[in-house]
SEFISE-917833 format. One record per residue (C-alpha): residue number from 1; residue in one letter; x, z, y. Coordinates in steps of 0.1 Angstrom, whole numbers, plus 2048, in hexadecimal, padded with zeros to 3 digits. Layout:
// residues N
NUM:A:X:Z:Y
...
//
This chain:
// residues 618
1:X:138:425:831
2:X:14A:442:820
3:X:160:455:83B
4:X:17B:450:828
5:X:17B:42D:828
6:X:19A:41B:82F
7:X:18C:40A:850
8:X:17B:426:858
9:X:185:42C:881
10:X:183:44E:879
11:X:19E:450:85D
12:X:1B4:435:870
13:X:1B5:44B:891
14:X:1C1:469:877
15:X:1DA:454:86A
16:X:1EB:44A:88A
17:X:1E6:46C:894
18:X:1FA:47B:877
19:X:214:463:87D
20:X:218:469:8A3
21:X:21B:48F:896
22:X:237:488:87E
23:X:24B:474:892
24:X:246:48E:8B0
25:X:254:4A7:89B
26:X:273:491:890
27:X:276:486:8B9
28:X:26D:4AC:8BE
29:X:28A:4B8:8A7
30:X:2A6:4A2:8B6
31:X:29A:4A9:8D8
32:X:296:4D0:8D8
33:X:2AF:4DA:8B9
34:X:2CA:4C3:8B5
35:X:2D0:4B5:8DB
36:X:2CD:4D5:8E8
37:X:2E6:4E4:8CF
38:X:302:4C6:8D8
39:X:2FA:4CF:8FF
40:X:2FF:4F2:8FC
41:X:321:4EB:8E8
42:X:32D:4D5:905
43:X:321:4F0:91F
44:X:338:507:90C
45:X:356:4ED:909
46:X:34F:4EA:92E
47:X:350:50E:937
48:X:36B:515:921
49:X:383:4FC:934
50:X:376:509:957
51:X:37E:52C:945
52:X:39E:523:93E
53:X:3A4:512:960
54:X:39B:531:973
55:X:3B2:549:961
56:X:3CC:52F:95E
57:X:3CA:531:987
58:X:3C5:559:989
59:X:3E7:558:971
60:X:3F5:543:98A
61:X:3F1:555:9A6
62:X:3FB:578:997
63:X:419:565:988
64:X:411:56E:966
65:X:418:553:948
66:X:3FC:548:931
67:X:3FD:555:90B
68:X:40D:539:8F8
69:X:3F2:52F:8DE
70:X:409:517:8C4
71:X:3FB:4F2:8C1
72:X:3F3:4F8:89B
73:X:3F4:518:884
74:X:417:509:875
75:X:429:50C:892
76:X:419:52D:89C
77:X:429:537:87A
78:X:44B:52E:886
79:X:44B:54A:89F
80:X:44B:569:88A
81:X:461:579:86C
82:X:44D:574:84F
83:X:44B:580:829
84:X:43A:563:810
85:X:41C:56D:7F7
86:X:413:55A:7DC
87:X:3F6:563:7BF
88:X:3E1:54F:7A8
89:X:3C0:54D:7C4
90:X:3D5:550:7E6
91:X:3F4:544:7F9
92:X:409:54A:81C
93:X:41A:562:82D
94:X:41D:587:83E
95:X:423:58F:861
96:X:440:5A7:864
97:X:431:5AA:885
98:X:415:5C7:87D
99:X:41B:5C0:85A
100:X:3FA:5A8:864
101:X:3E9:592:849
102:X:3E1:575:85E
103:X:3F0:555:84C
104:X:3DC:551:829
105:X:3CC:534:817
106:X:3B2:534:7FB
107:X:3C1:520:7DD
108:X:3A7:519:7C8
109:X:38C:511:7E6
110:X:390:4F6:7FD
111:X:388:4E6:81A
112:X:379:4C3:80D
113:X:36B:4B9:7E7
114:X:389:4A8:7E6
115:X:39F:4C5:7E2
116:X:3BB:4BB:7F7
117:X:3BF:4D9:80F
118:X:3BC:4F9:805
119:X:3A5:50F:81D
120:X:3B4:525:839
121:X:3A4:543:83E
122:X:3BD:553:84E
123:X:3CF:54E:872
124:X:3EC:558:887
125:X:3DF:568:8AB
126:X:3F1:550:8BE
127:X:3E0:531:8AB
128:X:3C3:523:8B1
129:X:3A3:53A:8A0
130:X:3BE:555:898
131:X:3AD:56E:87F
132:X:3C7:58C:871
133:X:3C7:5AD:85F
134:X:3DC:5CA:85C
135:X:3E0:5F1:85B
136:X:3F0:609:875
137:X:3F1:628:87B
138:X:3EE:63F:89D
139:X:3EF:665:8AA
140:X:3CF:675:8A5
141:X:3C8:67D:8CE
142:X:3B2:694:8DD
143:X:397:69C:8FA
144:X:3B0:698:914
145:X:3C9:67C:903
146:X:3BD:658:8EF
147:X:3D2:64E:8D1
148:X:3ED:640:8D7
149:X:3FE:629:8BC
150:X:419:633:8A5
151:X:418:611:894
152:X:405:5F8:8A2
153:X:3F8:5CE:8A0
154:X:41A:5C8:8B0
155:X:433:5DF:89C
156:X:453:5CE:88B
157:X:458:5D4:866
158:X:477:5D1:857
159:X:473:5C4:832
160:X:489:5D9:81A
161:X:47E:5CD:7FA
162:X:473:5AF:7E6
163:X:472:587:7F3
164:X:44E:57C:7EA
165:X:430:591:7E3
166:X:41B:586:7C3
167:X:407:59A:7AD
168:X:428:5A0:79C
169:X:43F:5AD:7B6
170:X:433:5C2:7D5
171:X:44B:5BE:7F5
172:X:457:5E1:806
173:X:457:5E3:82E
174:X:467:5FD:844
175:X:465:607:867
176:X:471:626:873
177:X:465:633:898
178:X:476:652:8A1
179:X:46F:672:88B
180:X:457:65D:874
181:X:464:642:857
182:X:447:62D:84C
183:X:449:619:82B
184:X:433:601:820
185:X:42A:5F2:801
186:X:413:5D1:800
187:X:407:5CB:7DF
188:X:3EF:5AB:7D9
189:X:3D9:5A4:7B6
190:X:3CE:583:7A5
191:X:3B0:584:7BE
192:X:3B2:58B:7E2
193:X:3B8:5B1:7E6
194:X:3D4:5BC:7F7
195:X:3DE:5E2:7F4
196:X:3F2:5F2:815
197:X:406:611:807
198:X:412:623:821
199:X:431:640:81D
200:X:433:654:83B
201:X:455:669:83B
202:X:455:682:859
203:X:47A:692:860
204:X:46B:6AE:87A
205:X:470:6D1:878
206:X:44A:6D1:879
207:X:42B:6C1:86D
208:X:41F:69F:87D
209:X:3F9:693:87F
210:X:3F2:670:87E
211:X:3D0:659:877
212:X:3D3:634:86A
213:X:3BF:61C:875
214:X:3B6:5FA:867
215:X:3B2:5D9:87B
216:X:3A2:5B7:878
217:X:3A4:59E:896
218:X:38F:57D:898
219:X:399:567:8B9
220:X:382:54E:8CB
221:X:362:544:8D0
222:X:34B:54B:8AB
223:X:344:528:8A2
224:X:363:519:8AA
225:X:372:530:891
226:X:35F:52C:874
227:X:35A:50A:877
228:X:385:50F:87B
229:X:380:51B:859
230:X:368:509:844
231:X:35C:4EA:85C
232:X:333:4ED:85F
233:X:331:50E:856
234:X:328:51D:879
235:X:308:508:878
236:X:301:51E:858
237:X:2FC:53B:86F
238:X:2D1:53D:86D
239:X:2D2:53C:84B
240:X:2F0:553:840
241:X:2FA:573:84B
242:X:31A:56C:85D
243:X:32E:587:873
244:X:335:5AC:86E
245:X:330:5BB:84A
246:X:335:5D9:83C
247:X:328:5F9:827
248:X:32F:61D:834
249:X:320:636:81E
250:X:30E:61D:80C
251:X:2FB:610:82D
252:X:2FF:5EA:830
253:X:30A:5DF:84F
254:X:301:5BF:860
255:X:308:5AF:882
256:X:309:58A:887
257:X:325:576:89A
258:X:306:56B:8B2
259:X:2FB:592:8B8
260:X:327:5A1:8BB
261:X:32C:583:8D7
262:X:30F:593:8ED
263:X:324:5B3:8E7
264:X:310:5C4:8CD
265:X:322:5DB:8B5
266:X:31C:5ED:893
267:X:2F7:5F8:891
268:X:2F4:61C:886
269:X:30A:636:87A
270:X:331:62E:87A
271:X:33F:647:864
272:X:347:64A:83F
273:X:34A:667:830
274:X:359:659:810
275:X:358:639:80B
276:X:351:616:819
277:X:362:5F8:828
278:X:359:5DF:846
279:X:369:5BB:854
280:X:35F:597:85E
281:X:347:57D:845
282:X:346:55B:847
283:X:32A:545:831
284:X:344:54A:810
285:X:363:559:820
286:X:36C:581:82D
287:X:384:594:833
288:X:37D:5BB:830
289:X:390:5DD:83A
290:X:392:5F2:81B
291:X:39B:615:828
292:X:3A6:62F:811
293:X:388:637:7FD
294:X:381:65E:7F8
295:X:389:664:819
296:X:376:660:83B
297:X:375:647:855
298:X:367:637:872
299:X:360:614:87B
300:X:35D:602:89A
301:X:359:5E2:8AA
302:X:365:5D3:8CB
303:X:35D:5B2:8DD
304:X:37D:5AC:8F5
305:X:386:58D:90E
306:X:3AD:580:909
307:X:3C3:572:923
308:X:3BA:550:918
309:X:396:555:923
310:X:38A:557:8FB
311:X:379:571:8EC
312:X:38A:58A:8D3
313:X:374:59B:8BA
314:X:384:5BA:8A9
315:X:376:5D3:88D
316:X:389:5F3:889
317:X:387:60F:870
318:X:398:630:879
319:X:3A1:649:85F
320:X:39F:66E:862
321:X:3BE:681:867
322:X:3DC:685:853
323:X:3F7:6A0:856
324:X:41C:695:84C
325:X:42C:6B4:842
326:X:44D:6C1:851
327:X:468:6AB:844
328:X:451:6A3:829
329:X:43E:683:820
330:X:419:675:817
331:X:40C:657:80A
332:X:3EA:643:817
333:X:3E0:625:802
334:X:3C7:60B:811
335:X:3BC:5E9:80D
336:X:3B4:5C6:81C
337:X:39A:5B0:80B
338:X:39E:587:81D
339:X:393:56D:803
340:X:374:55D:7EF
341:X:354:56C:7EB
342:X:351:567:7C7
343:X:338:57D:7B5
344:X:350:586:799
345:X:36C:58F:7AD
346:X:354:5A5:7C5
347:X:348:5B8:7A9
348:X:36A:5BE:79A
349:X:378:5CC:7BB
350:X:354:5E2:7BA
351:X:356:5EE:798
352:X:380:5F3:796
353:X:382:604:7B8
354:X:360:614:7BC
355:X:359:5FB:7DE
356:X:334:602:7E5
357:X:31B:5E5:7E2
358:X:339:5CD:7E8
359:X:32A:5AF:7D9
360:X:316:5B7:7F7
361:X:329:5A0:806
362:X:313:582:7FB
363:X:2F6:581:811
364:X:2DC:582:7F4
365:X:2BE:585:80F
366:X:2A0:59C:80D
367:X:298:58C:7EF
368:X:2B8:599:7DE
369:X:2A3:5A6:7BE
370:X:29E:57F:7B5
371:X:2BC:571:7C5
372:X:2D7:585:7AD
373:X:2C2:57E:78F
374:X:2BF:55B:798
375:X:2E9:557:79F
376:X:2F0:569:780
377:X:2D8:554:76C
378:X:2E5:536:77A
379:X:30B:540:771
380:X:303:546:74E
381:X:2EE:525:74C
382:X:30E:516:75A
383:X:325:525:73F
384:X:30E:51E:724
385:X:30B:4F6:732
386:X:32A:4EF:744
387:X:31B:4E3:766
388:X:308:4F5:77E
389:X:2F3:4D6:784
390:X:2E7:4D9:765
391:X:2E1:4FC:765
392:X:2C9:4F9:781
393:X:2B8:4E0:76A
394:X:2B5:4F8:750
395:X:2AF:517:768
396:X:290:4FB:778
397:X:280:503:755
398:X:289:526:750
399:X:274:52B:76F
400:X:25A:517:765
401:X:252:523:744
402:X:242:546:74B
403:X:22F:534:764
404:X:21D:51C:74C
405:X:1FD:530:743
406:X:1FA:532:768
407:X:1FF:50F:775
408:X:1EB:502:758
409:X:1C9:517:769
410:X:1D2:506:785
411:X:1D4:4E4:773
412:X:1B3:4E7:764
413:X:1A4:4F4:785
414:X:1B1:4D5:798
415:X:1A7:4BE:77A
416:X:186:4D0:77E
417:X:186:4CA:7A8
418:X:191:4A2:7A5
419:X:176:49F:78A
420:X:15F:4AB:7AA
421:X:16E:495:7C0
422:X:154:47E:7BE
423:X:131:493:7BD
424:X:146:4A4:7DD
425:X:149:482:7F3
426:X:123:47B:7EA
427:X:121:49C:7F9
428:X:131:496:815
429:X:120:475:81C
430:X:100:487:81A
431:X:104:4A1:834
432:X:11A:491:848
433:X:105:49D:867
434:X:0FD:4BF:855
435:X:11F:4D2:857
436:X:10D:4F5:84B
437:X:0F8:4E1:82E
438:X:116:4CE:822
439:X:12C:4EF:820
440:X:110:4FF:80E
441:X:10A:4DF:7F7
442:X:12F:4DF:7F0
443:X:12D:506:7E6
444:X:114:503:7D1
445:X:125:4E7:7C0
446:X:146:4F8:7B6
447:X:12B:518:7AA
448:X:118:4FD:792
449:X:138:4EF:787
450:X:14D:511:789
451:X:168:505:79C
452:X:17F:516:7B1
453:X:194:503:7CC
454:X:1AE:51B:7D4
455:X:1B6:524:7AD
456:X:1D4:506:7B8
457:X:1E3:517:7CA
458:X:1F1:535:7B6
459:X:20F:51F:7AA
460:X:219:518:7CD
461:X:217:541:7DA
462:X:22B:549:7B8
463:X:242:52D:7BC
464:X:24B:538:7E3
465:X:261:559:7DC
466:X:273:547:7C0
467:X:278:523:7D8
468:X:288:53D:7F3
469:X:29B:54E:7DC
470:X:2A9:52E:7C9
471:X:2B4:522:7EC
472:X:2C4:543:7F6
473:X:2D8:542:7D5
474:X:2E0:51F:7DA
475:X:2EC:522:7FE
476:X:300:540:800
477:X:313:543:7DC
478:X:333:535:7DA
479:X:333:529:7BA
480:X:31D:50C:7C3
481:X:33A:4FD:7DB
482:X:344:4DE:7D4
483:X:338:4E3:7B1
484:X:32F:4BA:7A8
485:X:313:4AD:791
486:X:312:487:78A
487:X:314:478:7AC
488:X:313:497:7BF
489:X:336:4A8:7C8
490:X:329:4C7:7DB
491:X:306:4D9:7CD
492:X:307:4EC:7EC
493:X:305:4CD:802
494:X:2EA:4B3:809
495:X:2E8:495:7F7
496:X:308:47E:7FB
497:X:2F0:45F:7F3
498:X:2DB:455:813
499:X:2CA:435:81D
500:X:2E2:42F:83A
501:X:300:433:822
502:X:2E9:41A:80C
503:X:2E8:435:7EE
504:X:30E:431:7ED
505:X:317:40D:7EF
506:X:324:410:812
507:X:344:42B:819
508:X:331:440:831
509:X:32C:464:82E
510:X:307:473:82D
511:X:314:48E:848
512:X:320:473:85F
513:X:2FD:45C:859
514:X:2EA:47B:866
515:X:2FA:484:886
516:X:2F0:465:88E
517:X:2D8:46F:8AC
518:X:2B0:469:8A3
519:X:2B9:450:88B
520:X:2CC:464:874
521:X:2AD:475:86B
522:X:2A3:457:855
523:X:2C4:447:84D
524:X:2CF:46C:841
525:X:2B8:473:827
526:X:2C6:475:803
527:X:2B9:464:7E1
528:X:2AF:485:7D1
529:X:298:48F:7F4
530:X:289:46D:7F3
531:X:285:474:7CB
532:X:270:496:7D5
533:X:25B:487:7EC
534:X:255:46A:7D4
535:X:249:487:7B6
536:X:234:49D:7D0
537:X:223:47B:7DA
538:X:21D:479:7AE
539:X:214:49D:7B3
540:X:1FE:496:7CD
541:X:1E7:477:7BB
542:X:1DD:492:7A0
543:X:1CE:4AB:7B7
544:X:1AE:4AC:7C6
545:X:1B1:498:7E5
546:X:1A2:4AB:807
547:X:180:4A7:811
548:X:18B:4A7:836
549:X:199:487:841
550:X:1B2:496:859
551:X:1BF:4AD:839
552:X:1C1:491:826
553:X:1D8:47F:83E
554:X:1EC:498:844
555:X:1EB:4A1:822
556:X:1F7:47A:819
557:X:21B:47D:836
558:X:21F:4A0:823
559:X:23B:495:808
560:X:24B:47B:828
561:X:24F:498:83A
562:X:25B:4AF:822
563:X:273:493:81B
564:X:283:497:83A
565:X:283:4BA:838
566:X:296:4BD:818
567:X:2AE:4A6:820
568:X:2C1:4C0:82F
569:X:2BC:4D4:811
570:X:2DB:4DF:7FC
571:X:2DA:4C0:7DF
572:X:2D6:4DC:7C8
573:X:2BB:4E9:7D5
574:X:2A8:4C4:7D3
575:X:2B6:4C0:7B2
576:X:29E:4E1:7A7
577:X:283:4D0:7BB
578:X:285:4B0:7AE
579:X:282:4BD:78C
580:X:26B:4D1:790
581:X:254:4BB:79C
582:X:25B:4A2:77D
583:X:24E:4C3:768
584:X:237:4CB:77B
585:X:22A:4A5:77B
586:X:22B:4A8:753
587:X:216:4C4:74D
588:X:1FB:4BC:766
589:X:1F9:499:75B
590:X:1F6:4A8:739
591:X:1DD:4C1:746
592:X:1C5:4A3:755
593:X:1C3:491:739
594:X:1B9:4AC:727
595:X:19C:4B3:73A
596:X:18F:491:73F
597:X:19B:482:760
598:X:1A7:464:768
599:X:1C8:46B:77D
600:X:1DC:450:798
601:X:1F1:447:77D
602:X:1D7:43A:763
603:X:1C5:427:77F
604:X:1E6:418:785
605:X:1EE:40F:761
606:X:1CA:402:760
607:X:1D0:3E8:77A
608:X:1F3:3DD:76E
609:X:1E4:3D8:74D
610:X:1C8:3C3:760
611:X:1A7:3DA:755
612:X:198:3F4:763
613:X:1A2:417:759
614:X:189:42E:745
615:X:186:451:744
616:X:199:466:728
617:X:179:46F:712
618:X:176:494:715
//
């Protein structure tokens, strides 16, 4: 009996082993990813209250009252003097307190595809997740004396001019502290740039020194703030830089949230001679200090503990030293960037006001040199088609088509390997006991025949860069949120349409069907992951099958497994898949028939039609 018989013992041991293997790894997954993860949250819930319980004592006993942290970030608005902004992509308020930006939504983002709340990026600090930024200025000190602060996080400004700031109409502050009058013009554009122009009047007899400095503030524990920001984003943080960005002299700088918790800092030189800039990312979110390009600065970061017990994590730039002439003036212009990462907007802000490498920003991966091309290919496809659903369609075969003369050797060289499929199992029956005689038998088969087993595989090692770089483009542009196609209202998420949710009929959310412990592993997966696994299986029936029984097995679970594995994809992503496959199934079908073999499919056709199916004559 063939080996690869159905009741072969052999081949039925495989088969329970491969599906022992695959359901280990789903136990596996649950067990050592995700319960792990949900018991190292509640550890941290856990010791944050006993945190808070132990200061709350030590407070107590010194007689010292808690910070007041406002039950929501409306009523820790209530408590300061503020100015209103208003522009065509941002809303909220200033600070007069520090002249702080820390109340600011995103207007033409938001938090759900149903575009009923407009994202917050920005927080007050005595709000839950507080998250500000703001400009002061401080004497220059020396070996013997540190800075001290001529205007700092807490200085009141008086407004003198103007009601609300839009693009239209600046608003004037003023604060005067002793010899020095400070004036300060906020200016905001269309986008999300905010310009600080600073006046600095000094009524001595003789000249004063002073440095600004520029401040961004981030309270609490990492992933409670970004998932304060755009819910589900802190589990992003494997895939996507998230943290400390910035360029100083044209040297990117990187530092996750993970790596500034354990108290790391900015890795290498801190200066900038000229020009530069440096603040906070999130997935599709930042907000950036813009010093005063042309002139030098430093930059800094600093990992502090609040009264509350939470964590405060602060990046600083400090500028080099400015004289204000006896009863003379100066002016110092700088800028705060806090909005969308949108590719067009980034490279405006880099072109218009020379901001090195700002788009940057986007974490394009190591791959960038495909990842750019691909985005900018992609928004032109969308432009041209109106949908960037269908642009990925249309990208699928953009891709595809300088890779034809290479796929189609590999068609013919499988056609040419499944037409051997046969002389190979005789083979295999033969020697059977003769491991060494059947290897060499099998050798100098594929020399007779000229065959080459591993010409298959150059689609797959070309196909690897671009499948990475795809997905990198898919996950980390903002464009592709909540951007609908058909039944899909987000590109950038999985598949709405899961088995639990019965592919839409019942009003349950994919996202809800999959936290679903162990379970939601099968209930969660989409209709376009079951659809890949479906054409990779269709894929699969026109290759060559494995000579080894175990390969074959394994080779059989590969698209249910894979299933599961995209169906955590971006939909997007799968959508590219999908099609690709259906191409892919096209031209090797194509490429079969054309060299004589009889594939799945016409063995399929033959039995519905009730006859046995005959070769394609050559």
């Amino acid at each position: 009996m063939p080996p690869n018989a159905p009741n072969d013992p052999d081949q039925t041991r495989n088969l329970i082993i491969a599906m022992v293997l695959m359901l280990g790894c789903l136990f596996a997954y649950q067990t050592f990813y995700v319960g792990p993860q949900r018991e190292a949250q509640r550890a941290a819930q856990e010791a944050a209250a006993e945190r808070e319980a132990q200061l709350e004592a030590e407070r107590e006993a010194l007689g010292i009252e808690a910070p007041v942290i406002a039950p929501t970030v409306e009523a820790a608005l209530e408590t300061d003097i503020r100015v209103p902004f208003d522009g065509p992509s941002l809303d909220g308020s200033i600070n007069l307190t520090g002249a702080r930006i820390d109340d600011l939504n995103l207007k033409r983002h938001f938090l759900t595809v149903d575009r009923e709340e407009e994202l917050r990026l920005m927080r007050p600090a005595n709000s839950e997740s507080g998250y500000f930024a703001t400009y002061g200025w401080q004497t220059p000190g020396s070996a013997t004396e540190a800075p001290q602060n001529v205007i700092g996080l807490n200085s009141n400004w008086e407004l003198v001019s103007g009601t609300t700031l839009t693009p239209d109409s600046p608003i004037t502050l003023q604060r005067v502290n002793g010899p020095l009058r400070f004036e300060r013009t906020i200016a905001v554009d269309d986008d999300y740039m905010f310009t600080y122009t600073d006046t600095i009047t000094n009524t001595l007899d003789q000249p004063f020194p002073l440095r600004p400095f520029g401040v961004i503030q981030r309270y609490g524990d990492y992933k409670a703030f970004l998932d304060a920001t755009d819910p589900g984003s802190a589990g992003a943080s494997a895939i996507v830089h998230q943290g400390l960005i910035g360029v100083l002299d044209n040297d990117l700088k990187l530092r996750s949230y993970k790596n500034l918790s354990k108290g790391k800092g900015i890795k290498g030189d801190t200066n900038a001679d000229a020009e530069g800039w440096i603040g906070f990312t999130d997935k599709y979110w930042m907000a950036a200090l813009v010093p005063q390009q042309g002139a030098s600065f430093s930059a800094s970061f600093d990992l502090s503990q609040q009264a509350t017990g939470e964590p405060l994590y602060q990046v600083k730039t400090e500028g080099s030293t400015v004289t204000v002439p006896a009863g003379g003036s100066i002016t110092v212009e700088h800028r705060i960037f806090a909005g969308a990462k949108e590719l067009a907007v980034l490279r405006g802000y880099e072109e218009d006001l020379s901001l090195a490498r700002f788009d940057d920003a986007i974490d394009w991966g190591f791959l960038y040199f495909l990842t750019k091309p691909f985005f900018n290919i992609l928004v032109w496809l969308e432009s041209m088609l109106g949908s960037f659903g269908w642009a990925i369609l249309a990208f699928t075969v953009l891709v595809k088509t300088p890779l034809i003369p290479l796929y189609n050797q590999s068609y013919k060289a499988m056609a040419k390997m499944k037409k051997l499929s046969e002389p190979m199992k005789e083979i295999q029956e033969k020697y059977k006991d003769n491991p060494q005689e059947r290897q060499k038998q099998i050798m100098a088969l594929y020399q007779r025949e000229k065959a080459n087993p591993l010409a298959g595989c150059l689609p797959i090692l070309a196909t690897i860069p671009i499948f990475y770089a795809l997905y990198k483009t898919l996950f980390v542009t903002l464009e592709m949120r909540h951007e609908s196609f058909g039944y899909i209202r987000d590109l950038s998420a999985p598949d709405p349409l899961a088995i639990g949710n019965l592919f839409g009929l019942l009003p349950w959310a994919a996202s809800d069907i999959k936290a679903i412990p162990i379970i939601g592993i099968v209930l969660g997966i989409g209709l376009l992951p079951i659809l890949y696994g479906l054409t990779m299986a269709a894929l699969q029936s026109l290759n060559p099958p494995p000579t080894d029984p175990m390969q074959k097995t394994v080779m059989r679970f590969l698209p249910i497994i894979l299933t599961f594995v995209f169906g955590g994809f971006a939909v997007g992503l799968v959508l590219y898949w999908v099609w690709n496959n259906m191409l892919s199934l096209l031209q090797q079908y194509f490429i079969m028939r054309r060299n004589g073999v009889e594939t799945e499919l016409d063995k399929l056709i033959a039995r519905l039609r009730g006859r046995k199916g005959d070769a394609p004559a050559e």
